[in-house]
N, CA, C and O atoms as a Maestro MAE file, in Angstrom:
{
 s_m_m2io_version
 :::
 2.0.0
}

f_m_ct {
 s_m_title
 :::
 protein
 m_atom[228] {
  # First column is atom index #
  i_m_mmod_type
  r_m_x_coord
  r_m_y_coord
  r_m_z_coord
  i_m_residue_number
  s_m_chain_name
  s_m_pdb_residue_name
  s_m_pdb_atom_name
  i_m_atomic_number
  :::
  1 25 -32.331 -125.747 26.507 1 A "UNK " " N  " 7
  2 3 -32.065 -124.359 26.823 1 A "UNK " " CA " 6
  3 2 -31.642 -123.631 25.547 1 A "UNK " " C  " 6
  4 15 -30.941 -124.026 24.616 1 A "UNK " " O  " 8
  5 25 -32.290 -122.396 25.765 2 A "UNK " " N  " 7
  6 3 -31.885 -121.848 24.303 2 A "UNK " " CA " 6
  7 2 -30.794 -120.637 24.290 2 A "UNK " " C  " 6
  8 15 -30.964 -119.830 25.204 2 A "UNK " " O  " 8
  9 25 -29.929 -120.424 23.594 3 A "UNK " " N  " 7
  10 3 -29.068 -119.260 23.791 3 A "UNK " " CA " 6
  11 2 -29.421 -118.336 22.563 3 A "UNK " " C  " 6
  12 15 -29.458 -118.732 21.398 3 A "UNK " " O  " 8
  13 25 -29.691 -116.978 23.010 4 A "UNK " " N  " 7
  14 3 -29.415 -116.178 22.560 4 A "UNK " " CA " 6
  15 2 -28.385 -115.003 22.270 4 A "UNK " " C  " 6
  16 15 -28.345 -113.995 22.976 4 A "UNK " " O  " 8
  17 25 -27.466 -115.234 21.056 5 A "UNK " " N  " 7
  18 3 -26.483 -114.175 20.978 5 A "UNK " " CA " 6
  19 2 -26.737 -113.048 19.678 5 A "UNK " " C  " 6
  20 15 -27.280 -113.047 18.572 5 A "UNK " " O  " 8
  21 25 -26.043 -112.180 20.490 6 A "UNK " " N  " 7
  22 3 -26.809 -110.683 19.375 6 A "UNK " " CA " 6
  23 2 -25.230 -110.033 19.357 6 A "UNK " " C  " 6
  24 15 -24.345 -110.443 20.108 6 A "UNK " " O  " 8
  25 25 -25.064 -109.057 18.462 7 A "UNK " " N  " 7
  26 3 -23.847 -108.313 18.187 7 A "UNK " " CA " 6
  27 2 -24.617 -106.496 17.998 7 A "UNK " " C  " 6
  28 15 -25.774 -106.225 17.676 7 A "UNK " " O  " 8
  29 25 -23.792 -105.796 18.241 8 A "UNK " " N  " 7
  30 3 -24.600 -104.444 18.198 8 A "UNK " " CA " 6
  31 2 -23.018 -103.513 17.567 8 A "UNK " " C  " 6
  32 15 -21.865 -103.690 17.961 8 A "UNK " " O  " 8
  33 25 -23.319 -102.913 16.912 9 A "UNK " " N  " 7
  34 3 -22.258 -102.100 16.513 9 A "UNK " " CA " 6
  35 2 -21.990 -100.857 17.943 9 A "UNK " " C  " 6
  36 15 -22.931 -100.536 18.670 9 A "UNK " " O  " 8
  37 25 -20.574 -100.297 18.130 10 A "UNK " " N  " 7
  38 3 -20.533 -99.034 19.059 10 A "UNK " " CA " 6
  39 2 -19.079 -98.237 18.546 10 A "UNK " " C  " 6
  40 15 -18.043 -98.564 17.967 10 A "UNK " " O  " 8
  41 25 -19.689 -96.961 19.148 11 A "UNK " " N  " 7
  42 3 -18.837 -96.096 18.340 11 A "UNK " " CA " 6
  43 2 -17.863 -95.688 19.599 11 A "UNK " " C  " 6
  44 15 -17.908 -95.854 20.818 11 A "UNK " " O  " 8
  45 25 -16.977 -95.078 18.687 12 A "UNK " " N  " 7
  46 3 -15.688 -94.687 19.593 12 A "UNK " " CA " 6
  47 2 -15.861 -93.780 20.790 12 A "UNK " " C  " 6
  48 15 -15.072 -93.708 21.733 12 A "UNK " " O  " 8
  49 25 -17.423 -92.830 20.589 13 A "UNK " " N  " 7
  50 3 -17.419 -92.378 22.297 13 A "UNK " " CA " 6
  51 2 -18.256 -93.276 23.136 13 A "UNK " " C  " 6
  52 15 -18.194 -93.114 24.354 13 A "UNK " " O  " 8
  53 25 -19.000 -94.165 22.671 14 A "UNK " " N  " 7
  54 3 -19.598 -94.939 23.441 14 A "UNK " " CA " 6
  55 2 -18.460 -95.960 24.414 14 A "UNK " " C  " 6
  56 15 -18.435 -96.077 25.640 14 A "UNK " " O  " 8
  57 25 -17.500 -96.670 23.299 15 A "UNK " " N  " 7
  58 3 -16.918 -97.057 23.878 15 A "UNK " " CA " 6
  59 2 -15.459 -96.240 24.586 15 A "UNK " " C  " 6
  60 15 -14.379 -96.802 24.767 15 A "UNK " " O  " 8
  61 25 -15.565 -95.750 24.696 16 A "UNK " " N  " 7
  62 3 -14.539 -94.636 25.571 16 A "UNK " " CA " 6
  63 2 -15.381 -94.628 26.892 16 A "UNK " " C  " 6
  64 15 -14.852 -95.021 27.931 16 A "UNK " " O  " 8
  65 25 -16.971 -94.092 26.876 17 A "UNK " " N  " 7
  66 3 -17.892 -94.136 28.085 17 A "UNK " " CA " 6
  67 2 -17.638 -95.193 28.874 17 A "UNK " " C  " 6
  68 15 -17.469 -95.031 30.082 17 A "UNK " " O  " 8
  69 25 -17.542 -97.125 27.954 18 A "UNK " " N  " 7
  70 3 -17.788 -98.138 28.891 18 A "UNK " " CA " 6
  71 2 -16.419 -98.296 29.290 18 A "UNK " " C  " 6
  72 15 -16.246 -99.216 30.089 18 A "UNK " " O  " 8
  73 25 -15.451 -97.682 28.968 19 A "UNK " " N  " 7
  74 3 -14.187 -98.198 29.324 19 A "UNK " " CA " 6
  75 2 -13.955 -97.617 30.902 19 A "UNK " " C  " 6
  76 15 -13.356 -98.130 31.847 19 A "UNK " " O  " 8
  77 25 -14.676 -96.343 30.787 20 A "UNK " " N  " 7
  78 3 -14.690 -95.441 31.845 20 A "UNK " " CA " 6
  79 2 -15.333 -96.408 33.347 20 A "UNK " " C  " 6
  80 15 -14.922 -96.213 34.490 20 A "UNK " " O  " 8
  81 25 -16.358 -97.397 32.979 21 A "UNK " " N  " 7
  82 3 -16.895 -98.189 34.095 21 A "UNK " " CA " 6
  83 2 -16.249 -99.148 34.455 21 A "UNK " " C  " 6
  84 15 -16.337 -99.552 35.615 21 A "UNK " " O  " 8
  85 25 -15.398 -99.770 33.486 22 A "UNK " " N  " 7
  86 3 -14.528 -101.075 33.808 22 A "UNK " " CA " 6
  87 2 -13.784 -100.433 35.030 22 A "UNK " " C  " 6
  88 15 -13.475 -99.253 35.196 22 A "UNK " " O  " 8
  89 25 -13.512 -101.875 36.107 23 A "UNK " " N  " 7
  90 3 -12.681 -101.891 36.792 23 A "UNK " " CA " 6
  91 2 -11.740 -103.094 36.593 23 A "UNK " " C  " 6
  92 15 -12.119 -104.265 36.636 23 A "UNK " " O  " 8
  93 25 -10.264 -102.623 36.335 24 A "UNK " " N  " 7
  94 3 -9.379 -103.599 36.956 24 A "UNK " " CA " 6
  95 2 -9.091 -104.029 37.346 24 A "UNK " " C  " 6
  96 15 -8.362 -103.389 38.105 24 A "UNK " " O  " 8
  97 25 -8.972 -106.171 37.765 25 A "UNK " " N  " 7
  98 3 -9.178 -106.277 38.696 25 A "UNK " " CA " 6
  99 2 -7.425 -106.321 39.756 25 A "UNK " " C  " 6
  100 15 -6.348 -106.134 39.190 25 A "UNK " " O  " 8
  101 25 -7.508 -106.522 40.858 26 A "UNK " " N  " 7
  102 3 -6.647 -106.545 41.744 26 A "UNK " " CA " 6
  103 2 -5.629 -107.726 41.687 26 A "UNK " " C  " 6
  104 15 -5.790 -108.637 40.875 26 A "UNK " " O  " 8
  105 25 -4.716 -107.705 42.443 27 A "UNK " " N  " 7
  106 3 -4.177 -108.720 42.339 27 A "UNK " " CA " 6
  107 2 -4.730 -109.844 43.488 27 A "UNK " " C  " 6
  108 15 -4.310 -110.988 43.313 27 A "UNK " " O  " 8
  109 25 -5.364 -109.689 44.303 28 A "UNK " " N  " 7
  110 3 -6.342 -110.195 45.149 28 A "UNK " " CA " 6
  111 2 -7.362 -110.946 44.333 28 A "UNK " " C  " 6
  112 15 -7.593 -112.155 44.361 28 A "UNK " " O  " 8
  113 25 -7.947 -109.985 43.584 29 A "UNK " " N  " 7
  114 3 -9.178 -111.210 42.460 29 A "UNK " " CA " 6
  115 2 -8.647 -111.405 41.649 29 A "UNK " " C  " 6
  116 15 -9.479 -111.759 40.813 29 A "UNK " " O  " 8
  117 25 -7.262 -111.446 41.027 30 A "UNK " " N  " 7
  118 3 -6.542 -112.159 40.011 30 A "UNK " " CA " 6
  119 2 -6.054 -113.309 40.584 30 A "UNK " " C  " 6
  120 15 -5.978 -114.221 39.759 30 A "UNK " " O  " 8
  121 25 -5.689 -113.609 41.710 31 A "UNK " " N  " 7
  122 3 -4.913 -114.311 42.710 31 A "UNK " " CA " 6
  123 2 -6.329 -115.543 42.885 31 A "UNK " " C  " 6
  124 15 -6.124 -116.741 42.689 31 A "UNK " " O  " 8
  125 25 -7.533 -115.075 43.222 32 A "UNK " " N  " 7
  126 3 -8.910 -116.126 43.552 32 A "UNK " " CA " 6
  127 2 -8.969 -116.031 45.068 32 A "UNK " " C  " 6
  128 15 -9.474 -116.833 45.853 32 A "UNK " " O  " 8
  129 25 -8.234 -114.673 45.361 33 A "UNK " " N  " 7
  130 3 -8.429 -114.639 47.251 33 A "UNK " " CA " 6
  131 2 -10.076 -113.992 47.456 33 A "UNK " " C  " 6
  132 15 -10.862 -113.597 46.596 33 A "UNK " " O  " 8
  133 25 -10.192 -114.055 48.679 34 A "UNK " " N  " 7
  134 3 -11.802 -113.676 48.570 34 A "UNK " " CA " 6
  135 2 -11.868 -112.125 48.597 34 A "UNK " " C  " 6
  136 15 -11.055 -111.404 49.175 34 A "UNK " " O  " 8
  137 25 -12.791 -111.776 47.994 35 A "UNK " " N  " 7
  138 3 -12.901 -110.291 47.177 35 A "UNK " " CA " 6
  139 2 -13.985 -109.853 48.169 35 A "UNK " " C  " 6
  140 15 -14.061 -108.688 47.780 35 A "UNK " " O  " 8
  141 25 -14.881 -109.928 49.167 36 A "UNK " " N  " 7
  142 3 -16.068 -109.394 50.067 36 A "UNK " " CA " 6
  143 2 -17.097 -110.232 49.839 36 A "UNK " " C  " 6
  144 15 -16.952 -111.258 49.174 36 A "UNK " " O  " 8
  145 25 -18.294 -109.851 50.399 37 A "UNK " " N  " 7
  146 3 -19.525 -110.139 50.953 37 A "UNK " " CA " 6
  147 2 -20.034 -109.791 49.302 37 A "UNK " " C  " 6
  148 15 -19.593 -108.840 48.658 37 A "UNK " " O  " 8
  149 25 -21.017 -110.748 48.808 38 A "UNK " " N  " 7
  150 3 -22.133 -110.255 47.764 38 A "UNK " " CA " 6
  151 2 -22.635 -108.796 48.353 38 A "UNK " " C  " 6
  152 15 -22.626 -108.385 49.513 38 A "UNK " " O  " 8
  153 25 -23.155 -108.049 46.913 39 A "UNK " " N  " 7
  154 3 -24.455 -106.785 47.669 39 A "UNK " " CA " 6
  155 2 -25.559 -107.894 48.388 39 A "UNK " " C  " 6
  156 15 -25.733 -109.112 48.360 39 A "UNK " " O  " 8
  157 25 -26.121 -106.839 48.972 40 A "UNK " " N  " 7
  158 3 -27.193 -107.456 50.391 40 A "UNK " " CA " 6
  159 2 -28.153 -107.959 49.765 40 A "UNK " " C  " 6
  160 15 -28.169 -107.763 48.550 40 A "UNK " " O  " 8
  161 25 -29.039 -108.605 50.261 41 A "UNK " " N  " 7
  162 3 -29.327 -109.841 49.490 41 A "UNK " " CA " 6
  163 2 -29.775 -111.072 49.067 41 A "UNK " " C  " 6
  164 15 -30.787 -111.763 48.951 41 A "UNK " " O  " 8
  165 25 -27.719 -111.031 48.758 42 A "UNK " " N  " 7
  166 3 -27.464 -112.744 47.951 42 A "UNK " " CA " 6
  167 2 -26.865 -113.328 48.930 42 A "UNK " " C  " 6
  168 15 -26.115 -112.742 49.711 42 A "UNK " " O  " 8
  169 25 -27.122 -114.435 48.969 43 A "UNK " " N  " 7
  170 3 -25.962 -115.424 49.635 43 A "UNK " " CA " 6
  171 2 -25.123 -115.414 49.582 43 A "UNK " " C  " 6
  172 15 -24.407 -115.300 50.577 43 A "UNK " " O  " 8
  173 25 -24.604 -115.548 48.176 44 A "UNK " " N  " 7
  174 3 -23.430 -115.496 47.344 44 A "UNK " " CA " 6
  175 2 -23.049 -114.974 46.119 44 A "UNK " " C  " 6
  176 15 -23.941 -114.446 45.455 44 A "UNK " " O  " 8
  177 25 -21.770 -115.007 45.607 45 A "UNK " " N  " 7
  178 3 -21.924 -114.237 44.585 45 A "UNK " " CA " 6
  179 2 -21.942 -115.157 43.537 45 A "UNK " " C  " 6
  180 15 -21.583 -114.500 42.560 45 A "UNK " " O  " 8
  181 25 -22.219 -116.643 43.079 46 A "UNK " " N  " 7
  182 3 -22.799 -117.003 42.110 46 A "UNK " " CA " 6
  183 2 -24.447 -117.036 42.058 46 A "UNK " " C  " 6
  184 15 -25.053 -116.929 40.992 46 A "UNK " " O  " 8
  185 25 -24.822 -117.128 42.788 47 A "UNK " " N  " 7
  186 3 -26.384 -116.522 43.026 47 A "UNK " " CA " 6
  187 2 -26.809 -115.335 42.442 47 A "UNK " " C  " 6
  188 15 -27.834 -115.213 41.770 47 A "UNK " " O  " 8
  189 25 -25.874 -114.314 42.753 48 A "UNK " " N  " 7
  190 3 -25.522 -113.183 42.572 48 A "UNK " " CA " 6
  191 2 -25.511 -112.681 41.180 48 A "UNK " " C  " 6
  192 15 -25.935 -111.633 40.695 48 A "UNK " " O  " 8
  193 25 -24.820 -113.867 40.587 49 A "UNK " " N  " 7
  194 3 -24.005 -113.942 38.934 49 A "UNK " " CA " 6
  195 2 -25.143 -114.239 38.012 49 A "UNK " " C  " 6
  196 15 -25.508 -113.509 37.091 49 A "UNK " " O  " 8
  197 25 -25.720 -115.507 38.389 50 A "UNK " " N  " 7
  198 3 -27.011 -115.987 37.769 50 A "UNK " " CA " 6
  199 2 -28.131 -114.922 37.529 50 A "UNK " " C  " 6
  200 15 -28.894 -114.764 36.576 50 A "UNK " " O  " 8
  201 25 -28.005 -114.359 38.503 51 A "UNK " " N  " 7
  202 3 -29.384 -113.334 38.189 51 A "UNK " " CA " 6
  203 2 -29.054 -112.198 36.940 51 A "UNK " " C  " 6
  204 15 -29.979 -111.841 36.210 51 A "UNK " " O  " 8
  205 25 -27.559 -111.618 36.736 52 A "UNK " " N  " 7
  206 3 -27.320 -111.146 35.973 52 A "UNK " " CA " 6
  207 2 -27.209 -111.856 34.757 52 A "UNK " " C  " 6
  208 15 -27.563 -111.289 33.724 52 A "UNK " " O  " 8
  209 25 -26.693 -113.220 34.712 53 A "UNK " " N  " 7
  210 3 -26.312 -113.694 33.309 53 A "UNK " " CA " 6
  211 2 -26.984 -115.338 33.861 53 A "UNK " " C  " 6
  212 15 -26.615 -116.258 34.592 53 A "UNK " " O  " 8
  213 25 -28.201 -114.991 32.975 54 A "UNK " " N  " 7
  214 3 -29.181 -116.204 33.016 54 A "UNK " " CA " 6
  215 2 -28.245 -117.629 32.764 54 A "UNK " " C  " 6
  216 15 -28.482 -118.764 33.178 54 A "UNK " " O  " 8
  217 25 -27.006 -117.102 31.866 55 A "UNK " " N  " 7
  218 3 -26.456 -118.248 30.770 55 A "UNK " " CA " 6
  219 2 -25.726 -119.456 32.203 55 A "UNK " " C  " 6
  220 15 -25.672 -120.685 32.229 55 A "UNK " " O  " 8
  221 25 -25.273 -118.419 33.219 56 A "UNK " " N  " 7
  222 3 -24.603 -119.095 34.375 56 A "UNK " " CA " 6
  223 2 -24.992 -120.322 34.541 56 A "UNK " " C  " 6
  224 15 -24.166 -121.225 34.407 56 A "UNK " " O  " 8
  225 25 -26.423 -120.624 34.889 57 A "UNK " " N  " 7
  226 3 -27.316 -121.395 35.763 57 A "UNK " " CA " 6
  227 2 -26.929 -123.006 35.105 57 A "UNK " " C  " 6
  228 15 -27.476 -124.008 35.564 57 A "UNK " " O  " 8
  :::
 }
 m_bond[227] {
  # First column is bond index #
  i_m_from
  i_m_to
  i_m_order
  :::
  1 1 2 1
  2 2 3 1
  3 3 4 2
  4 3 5 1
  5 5 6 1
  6 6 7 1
  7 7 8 2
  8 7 9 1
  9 9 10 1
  10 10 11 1
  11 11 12 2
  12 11 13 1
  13 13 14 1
  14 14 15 1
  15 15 16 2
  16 15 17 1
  17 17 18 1
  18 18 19 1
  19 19 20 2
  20 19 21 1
  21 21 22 1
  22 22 23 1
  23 23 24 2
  24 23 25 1
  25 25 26 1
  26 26 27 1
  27 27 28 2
  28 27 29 1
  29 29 30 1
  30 30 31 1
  31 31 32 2
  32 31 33 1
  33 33 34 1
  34 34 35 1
  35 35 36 2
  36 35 37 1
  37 37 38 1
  38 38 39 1
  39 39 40 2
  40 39 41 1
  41 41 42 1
  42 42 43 1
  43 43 44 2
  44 43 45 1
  45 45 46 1
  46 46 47 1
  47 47 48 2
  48 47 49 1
  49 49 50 1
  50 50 51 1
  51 51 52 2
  52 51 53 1
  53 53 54 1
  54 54 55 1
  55 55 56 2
  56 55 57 1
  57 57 58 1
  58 58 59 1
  59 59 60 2
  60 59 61 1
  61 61 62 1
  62 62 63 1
  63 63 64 2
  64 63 65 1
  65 65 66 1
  66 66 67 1
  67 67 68 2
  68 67 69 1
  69 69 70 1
  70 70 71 1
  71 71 72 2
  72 71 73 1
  73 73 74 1
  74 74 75 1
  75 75 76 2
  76 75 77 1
  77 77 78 1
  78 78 79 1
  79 79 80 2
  80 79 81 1
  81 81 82 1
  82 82 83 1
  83 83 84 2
  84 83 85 1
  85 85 86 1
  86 86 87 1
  87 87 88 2
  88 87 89 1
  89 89 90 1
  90 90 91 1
  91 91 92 2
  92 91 93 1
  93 93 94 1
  94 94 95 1
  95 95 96 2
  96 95 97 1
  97 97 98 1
  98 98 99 1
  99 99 100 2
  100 99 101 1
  101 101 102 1
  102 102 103 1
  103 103 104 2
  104 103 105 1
  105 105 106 1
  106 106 107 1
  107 107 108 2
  108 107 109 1
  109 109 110 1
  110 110 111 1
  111 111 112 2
  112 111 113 1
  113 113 114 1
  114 114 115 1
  115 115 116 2
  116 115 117 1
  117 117 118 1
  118 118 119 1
  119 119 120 2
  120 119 121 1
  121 121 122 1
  122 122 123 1
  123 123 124 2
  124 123 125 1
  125 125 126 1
  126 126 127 1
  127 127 128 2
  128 127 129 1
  129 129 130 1
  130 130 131 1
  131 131 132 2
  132 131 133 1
  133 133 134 1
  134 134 135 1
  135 135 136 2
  136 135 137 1
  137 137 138 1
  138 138 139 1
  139 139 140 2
  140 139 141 1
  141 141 142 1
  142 142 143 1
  143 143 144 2
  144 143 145 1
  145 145 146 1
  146 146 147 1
  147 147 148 2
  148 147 149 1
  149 149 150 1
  150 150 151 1
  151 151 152 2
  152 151 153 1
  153 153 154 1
  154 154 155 1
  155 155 156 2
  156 155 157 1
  157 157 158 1
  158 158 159 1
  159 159 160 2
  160 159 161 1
  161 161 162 1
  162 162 163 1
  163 163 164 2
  164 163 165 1
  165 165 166 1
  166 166 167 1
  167 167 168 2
  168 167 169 1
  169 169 170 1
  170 170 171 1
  171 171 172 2
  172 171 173 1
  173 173 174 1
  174 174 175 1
  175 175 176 2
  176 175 177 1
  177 177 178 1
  178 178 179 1
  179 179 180 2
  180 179 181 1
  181 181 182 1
  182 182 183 1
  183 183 184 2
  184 183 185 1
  185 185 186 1
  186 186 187 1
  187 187 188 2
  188 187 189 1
  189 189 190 1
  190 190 191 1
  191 191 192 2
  192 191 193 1
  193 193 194 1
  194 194 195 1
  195 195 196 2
  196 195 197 1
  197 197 198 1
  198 198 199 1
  199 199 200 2
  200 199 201 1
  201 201 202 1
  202 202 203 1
  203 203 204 2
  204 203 205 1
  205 205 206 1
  206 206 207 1
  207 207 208 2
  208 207 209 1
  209 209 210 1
  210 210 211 1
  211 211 212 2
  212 211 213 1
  213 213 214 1
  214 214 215 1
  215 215 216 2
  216 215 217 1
  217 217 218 1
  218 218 219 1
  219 219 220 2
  220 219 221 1
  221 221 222 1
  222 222 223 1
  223 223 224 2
  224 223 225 1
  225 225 226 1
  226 226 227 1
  227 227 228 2
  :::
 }
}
């Protein structure tokens, strides 16, 4: 398996933008209590995970 890692430079309004999407998580998903249902779908949410980040699998 091969990994690919890349680095990208970002500037201070870009990252101001992504900070704006982060969510914090709860003390519920800090805790490892169950957080909901995957979006519709997945089975689950490592199923879920994999599809976003190939590296999971």
């Amino acid at each position: 398996m091969t990994s690919i890692r890349a680095s990208f430079p970002i500037g201070e309004a870009e990252l101001a933008h992504w900070r704006t999407l982060f969510e914090e998580p709860d003390a519920a998903e800090l805790a490892g209590d169950e957080i909901g249902d995957p979006p519709a779908g997945w089975t689950d949410w490592p199923a879920w995970a994999v599809t976003r980040w190939p590296s999971l699998a």
